[in-house]
C-alpha positions as CSV (number, residue, x, y, z in Angstrom):
1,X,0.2,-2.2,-14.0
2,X,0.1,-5.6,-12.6
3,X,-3.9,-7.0,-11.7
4,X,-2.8,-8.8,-9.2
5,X,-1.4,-6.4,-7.1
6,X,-3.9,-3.7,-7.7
7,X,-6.5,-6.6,-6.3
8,X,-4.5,-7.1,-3.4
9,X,-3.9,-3.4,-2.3
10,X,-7.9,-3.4,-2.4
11,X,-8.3,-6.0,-0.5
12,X,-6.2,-4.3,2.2
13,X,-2.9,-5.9,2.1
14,X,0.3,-3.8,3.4
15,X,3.4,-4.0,0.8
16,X,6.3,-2.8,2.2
17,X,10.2,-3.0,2.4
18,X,10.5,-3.5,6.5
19,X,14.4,-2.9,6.4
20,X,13.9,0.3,4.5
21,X,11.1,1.3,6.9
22,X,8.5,1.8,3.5
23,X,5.1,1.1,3.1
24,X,2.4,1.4,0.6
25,X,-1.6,0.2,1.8
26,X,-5.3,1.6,1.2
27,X,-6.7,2.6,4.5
28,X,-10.0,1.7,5.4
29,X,-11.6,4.9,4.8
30,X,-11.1,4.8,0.8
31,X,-13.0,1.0,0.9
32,X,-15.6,1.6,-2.2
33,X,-14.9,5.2,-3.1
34,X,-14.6,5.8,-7.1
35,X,-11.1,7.5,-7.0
36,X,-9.0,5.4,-4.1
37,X,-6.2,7.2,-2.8
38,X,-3.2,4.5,-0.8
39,X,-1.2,5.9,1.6
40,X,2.8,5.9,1.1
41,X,4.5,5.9,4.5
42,X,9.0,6.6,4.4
43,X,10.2,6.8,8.2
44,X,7.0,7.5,9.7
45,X,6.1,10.2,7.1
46,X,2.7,9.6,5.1
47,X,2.1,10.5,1.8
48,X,-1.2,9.8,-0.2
49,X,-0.9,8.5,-3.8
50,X,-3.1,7.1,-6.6
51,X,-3.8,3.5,-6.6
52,X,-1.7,3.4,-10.1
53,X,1.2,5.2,-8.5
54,X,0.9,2.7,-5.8
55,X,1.2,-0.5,-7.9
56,X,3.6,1.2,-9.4
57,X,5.7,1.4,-6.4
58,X,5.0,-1.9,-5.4
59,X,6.0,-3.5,-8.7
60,X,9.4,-0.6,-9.2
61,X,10.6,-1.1,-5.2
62,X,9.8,-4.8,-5.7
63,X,7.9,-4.2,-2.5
64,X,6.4,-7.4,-1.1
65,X,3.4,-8.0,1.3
66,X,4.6,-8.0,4.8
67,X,3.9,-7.1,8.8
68,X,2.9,-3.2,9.1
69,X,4.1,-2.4,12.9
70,X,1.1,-0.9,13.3
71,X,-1.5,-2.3,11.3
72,X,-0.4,-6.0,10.8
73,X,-0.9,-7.7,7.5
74,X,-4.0,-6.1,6.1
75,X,-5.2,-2.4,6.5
76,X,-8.5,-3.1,7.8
């Protein structure tokens, strides 16, 4: 699992392919809690997953930080 990205998905980043319509971000909400759940979103459709799972999308997607159309570059 790559550090770096696990810090950045804390600090509210949004990784994402834009072309692909796919992104992976913590919301707000799971800020400090022991167990923080990310939210996957395909085409509109969300998904929660583990913070592992979601580095581990990042890093197997080669996802990379970008614009959220909704949310902008960070989560919160």
């Amino acid at each position: 699992m790559s550090k770096i990205n696990k810090e950045k998905l804390l600090a509210g980043y949004v990784f994402g392919d834009i072309d692909n319509e796919e992104y992976v971000y913590l919301p707000g909400s799971e800020i400090g809690s022991e167990h923080p759940m990310c939210i996957l979103e395909k085409k509109g459709a969300r998904e929660d997953v583990s913070i592992e799972e979601a580095v581990d999308l990042v890093n197997r997607l080669a996802l990379r930080a970008v614009k959220h159309p909704l949310l902008g570059f960070k989560s919160f």
